[in-house]
C-alpha positions as CSV (number, residue, x, y, z in Angstrom):
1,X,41.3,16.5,35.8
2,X,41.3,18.5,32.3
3,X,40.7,15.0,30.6
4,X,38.7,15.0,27.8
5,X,37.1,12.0,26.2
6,X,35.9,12.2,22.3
7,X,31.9,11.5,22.4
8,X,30.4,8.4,20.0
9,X,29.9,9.6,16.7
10,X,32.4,11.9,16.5
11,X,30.5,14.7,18.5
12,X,32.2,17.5,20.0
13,X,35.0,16.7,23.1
14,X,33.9,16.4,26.6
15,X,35.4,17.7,29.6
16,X,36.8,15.4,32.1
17,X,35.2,14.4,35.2
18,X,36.2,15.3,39.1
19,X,37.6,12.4,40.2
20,X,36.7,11.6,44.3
21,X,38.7,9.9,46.6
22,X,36.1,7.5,48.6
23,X,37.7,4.7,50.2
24,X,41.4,3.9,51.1
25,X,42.7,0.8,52.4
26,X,46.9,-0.3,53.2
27,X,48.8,-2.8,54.1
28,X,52.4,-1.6,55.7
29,X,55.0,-2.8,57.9
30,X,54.3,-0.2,59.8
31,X,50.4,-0.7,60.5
32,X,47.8,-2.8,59.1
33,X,44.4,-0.4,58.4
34,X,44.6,3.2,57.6
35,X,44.5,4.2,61.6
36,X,47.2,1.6,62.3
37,X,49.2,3.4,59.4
38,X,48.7,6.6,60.3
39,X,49.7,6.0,63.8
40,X,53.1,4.3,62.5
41,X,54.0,7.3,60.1
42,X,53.7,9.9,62.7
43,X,55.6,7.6,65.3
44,X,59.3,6.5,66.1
45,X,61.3,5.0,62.8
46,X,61.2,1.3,63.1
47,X,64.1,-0.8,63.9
48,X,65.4,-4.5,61.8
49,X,63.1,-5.9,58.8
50,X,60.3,-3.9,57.3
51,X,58.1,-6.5,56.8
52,X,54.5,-7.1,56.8
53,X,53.5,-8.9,60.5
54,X,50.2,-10.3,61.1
55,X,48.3,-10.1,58.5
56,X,45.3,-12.3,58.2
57,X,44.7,-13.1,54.2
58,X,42.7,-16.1,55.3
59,X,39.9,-13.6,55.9
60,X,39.0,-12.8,52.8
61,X,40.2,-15.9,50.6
62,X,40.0,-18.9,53.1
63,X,42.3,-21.2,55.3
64,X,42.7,-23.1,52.0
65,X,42.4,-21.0,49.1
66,X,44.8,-18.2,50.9
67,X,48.1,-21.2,50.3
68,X,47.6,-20.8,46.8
69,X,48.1,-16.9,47.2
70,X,51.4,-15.0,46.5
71,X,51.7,-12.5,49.6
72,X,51.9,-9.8,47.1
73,X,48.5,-10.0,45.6
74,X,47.5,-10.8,49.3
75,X,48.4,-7.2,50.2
76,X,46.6,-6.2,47.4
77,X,43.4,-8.0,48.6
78,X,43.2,-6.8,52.3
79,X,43.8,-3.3,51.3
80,X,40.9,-3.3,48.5
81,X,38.6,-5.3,51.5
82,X,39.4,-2.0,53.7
83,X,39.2,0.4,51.2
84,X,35.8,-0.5,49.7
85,X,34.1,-0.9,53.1
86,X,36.2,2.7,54.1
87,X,33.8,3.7,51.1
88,X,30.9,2.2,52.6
89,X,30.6,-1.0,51.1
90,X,30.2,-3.2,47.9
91,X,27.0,-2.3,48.1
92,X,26.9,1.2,47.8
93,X,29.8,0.9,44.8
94,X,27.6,-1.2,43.0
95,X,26.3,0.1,39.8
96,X,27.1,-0.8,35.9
97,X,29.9,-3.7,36.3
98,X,31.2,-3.0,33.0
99,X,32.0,0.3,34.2
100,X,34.1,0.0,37.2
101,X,37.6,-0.8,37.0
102,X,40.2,-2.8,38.8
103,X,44.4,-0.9,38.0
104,X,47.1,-2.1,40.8
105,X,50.0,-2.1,39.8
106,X,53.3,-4.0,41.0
107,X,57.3,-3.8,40.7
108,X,57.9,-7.6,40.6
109,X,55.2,-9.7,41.4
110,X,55.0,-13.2,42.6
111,X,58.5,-13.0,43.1
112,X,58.4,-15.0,46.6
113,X,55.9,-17.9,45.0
114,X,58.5,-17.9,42.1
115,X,61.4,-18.5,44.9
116,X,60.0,-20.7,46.4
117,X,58.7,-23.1,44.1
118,X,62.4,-22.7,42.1
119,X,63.4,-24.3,45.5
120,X,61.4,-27.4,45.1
121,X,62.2,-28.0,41.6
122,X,66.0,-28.0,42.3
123,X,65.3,-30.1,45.3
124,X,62.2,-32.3,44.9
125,X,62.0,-32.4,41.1
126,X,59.5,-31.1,38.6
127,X,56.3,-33.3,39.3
128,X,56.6,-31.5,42.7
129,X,56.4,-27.8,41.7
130,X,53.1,-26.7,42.6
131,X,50.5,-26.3,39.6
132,X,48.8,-22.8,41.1
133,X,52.3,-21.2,40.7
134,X,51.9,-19.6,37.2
135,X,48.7,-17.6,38.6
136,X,50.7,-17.0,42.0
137,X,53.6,-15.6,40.5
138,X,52.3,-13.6,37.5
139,X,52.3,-9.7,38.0
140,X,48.3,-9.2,37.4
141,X,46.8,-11.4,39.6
142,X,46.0,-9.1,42.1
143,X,44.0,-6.9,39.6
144,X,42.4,-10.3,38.0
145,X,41.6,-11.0,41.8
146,X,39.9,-7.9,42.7
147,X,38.3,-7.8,39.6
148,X,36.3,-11.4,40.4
149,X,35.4,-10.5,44.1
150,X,34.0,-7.7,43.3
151,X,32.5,-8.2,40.0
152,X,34.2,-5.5,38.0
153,X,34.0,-5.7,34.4
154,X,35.3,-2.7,32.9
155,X,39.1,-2.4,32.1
156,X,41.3,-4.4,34.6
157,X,44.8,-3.9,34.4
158,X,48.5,-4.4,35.6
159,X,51.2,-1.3,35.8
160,X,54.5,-2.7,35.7
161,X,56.7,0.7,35.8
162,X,59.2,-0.5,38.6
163,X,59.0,1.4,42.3
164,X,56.4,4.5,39.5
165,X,53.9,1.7,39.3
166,X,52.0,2.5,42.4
167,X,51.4,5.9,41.4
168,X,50.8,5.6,38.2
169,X,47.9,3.0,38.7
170,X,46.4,5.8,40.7
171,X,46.7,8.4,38.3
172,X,45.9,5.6,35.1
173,X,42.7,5.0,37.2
174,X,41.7,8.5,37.6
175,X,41.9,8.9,34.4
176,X,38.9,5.9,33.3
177,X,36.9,7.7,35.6
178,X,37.7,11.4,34.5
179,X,37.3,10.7,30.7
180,X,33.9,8.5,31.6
181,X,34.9,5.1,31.0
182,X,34.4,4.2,34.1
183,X,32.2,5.4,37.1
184,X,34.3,3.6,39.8
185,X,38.1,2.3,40.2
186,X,39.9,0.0,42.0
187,X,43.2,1.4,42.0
188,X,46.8,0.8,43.8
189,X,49.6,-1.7,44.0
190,X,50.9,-4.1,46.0
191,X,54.8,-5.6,46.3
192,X,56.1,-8.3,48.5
193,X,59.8,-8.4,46.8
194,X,61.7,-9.2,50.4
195,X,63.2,-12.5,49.6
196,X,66.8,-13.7,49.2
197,X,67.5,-13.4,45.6
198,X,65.5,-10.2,45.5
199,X,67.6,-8.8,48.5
200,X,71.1,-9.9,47.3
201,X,70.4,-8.4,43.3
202,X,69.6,-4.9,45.3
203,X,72.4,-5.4,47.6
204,X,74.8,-6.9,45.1
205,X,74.3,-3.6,42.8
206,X,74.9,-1.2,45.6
207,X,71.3,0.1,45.9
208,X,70.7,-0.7,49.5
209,X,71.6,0.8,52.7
210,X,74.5,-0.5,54.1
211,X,73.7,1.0,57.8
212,X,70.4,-0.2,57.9
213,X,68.8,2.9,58.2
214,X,66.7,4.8,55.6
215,X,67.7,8.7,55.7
216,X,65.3,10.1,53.1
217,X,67.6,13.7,52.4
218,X,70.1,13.2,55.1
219,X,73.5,14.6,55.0
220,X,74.6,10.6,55.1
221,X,72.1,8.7,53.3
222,X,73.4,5.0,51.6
223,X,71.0,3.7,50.3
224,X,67.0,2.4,50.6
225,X,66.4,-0.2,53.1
226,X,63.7,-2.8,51.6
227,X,60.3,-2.2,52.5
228,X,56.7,-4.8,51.5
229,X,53.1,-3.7,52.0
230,X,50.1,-2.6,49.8
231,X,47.7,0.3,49.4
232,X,44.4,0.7,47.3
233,X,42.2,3.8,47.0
234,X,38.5,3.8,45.8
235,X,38.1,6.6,42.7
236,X,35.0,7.7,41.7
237,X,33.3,10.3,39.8
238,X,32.6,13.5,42.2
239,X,28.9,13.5,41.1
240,X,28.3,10.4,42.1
241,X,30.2,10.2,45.2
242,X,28.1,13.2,46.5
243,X,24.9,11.9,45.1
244,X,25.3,9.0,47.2
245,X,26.6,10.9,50.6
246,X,29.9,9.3,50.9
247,X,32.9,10.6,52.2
248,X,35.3,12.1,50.1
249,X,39.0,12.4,51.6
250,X,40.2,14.6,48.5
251,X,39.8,15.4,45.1
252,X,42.0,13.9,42.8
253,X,42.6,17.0,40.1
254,X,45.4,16.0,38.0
255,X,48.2,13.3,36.9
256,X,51.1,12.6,34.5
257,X,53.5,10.1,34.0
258,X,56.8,10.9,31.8
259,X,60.0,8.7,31.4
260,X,63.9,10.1,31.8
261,X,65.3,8.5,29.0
262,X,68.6,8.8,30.4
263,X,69.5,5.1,32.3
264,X,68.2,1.9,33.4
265,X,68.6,2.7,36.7
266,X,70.2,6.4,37.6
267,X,67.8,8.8,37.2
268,X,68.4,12.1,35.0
269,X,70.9,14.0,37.1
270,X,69.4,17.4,36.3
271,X,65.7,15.9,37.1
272,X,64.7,16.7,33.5
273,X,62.5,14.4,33.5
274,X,61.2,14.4,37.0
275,X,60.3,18.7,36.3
276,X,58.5,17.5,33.2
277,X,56.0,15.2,34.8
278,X,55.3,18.2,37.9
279,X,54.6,20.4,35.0
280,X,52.4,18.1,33.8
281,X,50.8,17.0,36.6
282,X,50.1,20.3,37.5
283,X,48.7,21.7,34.1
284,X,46.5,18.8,34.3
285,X,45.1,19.7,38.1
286,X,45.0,23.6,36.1
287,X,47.4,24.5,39.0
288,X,50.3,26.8,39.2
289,X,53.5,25.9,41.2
290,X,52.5,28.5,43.9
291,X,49.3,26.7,44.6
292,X,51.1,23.8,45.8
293,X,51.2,23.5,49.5
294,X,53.0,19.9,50.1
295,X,55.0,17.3,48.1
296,X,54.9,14.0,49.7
297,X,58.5,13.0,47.8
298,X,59.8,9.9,46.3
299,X,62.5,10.5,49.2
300,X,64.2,6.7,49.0
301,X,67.2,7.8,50.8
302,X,69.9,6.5,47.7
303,X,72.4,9.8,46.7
304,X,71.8,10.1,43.2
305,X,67.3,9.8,43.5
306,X,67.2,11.9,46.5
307,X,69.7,14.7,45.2
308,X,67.8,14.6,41.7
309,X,64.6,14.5,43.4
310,X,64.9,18.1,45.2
311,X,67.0,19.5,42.4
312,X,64.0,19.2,40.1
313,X,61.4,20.5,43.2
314,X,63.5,23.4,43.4
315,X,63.4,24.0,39.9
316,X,59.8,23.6,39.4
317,X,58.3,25.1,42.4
318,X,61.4,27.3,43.9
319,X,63.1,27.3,47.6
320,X,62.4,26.6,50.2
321,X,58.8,25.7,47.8
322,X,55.9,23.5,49.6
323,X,56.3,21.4,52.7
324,X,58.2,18.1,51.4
325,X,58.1,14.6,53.3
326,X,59.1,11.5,52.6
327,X,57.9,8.7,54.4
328,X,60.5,6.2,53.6
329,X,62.0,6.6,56.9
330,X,58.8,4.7,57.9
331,X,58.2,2.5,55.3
332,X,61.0,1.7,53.7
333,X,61.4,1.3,50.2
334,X,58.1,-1.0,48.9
335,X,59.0,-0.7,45.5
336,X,56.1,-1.0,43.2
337,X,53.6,-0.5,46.2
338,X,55.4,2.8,47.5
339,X,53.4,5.2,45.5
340,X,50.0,3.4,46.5
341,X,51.3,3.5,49.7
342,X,52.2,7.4,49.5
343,X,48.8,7.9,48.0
344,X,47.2,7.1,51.0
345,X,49.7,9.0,53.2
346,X,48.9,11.7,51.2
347,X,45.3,11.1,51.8
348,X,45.5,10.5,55.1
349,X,47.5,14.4,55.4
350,X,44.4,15.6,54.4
351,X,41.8,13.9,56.5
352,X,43.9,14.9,59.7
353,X,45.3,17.8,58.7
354,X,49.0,17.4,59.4
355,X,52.0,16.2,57.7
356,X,53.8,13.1,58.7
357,X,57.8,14.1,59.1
358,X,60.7,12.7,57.4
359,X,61.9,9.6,59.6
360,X,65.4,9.2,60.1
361,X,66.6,12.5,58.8
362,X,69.0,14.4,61.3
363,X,71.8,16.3,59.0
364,X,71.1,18.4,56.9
365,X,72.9,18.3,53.0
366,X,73.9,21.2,52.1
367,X,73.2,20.4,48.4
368,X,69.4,20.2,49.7
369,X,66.9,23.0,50.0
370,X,63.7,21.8,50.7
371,X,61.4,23.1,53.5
372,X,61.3,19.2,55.0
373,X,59.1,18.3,57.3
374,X,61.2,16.5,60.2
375,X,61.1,15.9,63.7
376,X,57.4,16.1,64.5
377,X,54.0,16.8,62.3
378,X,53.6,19.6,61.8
379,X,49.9,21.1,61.7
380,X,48.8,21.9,57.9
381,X,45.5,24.1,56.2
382,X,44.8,21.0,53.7
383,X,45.3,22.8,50.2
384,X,46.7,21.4,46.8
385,X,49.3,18.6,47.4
386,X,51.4,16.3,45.4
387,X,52.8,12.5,45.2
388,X,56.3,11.6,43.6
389,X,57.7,8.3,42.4
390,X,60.1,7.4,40.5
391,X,61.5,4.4,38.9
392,X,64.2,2.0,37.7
393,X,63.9,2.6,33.9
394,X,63.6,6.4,34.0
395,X,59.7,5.8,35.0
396,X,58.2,9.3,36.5
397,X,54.8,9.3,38.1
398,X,52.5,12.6,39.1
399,X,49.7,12.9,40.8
400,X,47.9,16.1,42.7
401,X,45.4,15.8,45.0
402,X,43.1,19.0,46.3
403,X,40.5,19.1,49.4
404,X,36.9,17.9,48.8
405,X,34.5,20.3,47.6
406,X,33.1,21.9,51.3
């Protein structure tokens, strides 16, 4: 990343840090673990509720403490448990505590403790609402978490930028480790936003699919169908990631994060803002369009996002431009934790060399012209990729990812 940090004193500026990928962990409807998850995204498109099954939270908090736990910042938990042994351990991470970080972001929050307690209040009474639901339900408790298992005492933060707020965590948390401020980074988001107020506000405003299916660029697209899960990727300076012999899936070479502007929820319909924050991200990674190979899109299968979405791709990088997925087909839509979740993916496409296709697509829009990666994976020379999302409140979120230094 071209981050610079100014140096105590008021010395000269120094030149950001290469920022390693090290450890990834997810939680997904479609596959708990990263092998689980890769398995789902390069497999059939799932069929009824994209929820989160089997997931054993009592693991890492306890058959008690894990009842006092929103599902959300559950997610969180068991993703940042994979991802730090993925990196090989708590151990090895270990170093100055005031300078590693804890960033996961989040659409909603402890929406599901919040419904359900609202339940027993209207039911039961006050005395009966639990008194662990303001830490269940509050939107940083999953970063507070991490923070405290793991002893991390540098920043620890919250990004609340609607279904952006996965990917910008990753790309906020890249940047305390390119400018210095940090040597390690906790960094991701979680969402577990399935319940039945949540469902019928989406539903009740149009947003969702009214087939059932999620059609990320499809001809006959209606909508995004509701997705849950969690995803958190272990940053670290390149230096040190080397030094120590750990495995780096990529390098993490640039990120931007820009706003529309334009509507509360409809994004920009000339992707104004959408080309702005490529751009960015791109200058930051010191790329040029033409050195992007893939796009892993925002893709949420709605009209309006989708058509924006590849309108601005086409305008920033050309047609038919880099190999574009989206693996919403898969997923579903996990606000807040999608772009963790597509960070991963992204990830992943690297360490097996191959890009996931675009689930659910079948006919083509004629409006569309992207060279989208359907039907099977298709084999892929791992070279300079990109991660989209984008959110309710004009949010736009950047990041570019390029191999591991050989």
């Amino acid at each position: 990343m071209r981050a610079v940090h100014a140096t105590p004193g008021g010395g000269p500026a120094v030149a950001g840090r290469r920022v390693a990928v090290t450890g990834i962990g997810v939680v997904a409807p479609c596959g708990i673990g990263k092998d689980a998850f890769w398995a789902g995204l390069i497999g059939p498109a799932p069929t009824g509720d994209l929820r989160v099954e089997g997931l054993d939270a009592a693991a890492v908090y306890g058959p008690k403490e894990v009842r006092r736990v929103d599902p959300f910042t559950q997610f969180a938990a068991v993703a940042a448990a994979e991802a730090v042994d993925d990196a090989g351990g708590a151990e090895a991470l270990a170093g100055d505590p005031d300078r590693a970080g804890v960033i996961i972001g989040t659409g909603i929050g402890g929406i599901t403790s919040f419904e359900e307690q609202h339940t027993v209040l209207m039911e039961r009474g006050a005395r009966r609402v639990s008194p662990f639901l303001v830490p269940m339900m509050m939107g940083n408790r999953a970063a507070a978490d991490l923070s405290m298992r793991y002893g991390f005492r540098g920043p620890c933060e919250a990004t609340v930028t609607a279904c952006a707020a996965g990917t910008h965590s990753v790309g906020n948390g890249a940047r305390l480790v390119a400018t210095g401020r940090c040597d390690v980074v906790l960094a991701g988001s979680a969402e577990a936003a399935m319940t039945p107020l949540s469902l019928a506000g989406f539903g009740n405003m149009t947003a969702l699919s009214t087939s059932g299916v999620s059609r990320p660029f499809d001809a006959r697209r209606d909508g995004f169908v509701m997705g849950e899960g969690g995803a958190v990727l272990v940053l670290e300076d390149l230096e040190r990631a080397v030094a120590r012999g750990a495995r780096i899936y990529a390098e993490l070479a640039g990120a931007a994060s820009t706003a529309d502007a334009y509507h509360i929820t409809a994004p920009s319909p000339d992707g104004s803002g959408a080309v702005s924050c490529m751009e960015l991200a791109l200058a930051d990674a010191d790329l040029r369009p033409g050195d992007v190979t893939h796009i892993n899109a925002h893709g949420t299968s709605t009209p309006k996002n989708d058509a924006a979405e590849a309108e601005a791709i086409a305008k920033v990088f050309g047609t038919p431009g880099p190999a574009v997925t989206s693996i919403k087909g898969i997923t579903g839509h996990s606000l807040g934790a999608a772009g963790s979740l597509e960070a991963v993916a992204l990830a992943l496409t690297f360490a097996h060399r191959a890009i996931p296709p675009t689930a659910g697509w079948e006919i083509p829009d004629p409006d569309i012209h992207l060279d989208l990666v359907v039907g099977e994976p298709r084999a892929w020379e791992p070279g300079p990729a990109m991660s989209n999302s984008f959110g309710f409140g004009g949010h736009n979120g950047s990041v570019v990812m390029v191999p591991p230094p050989a």
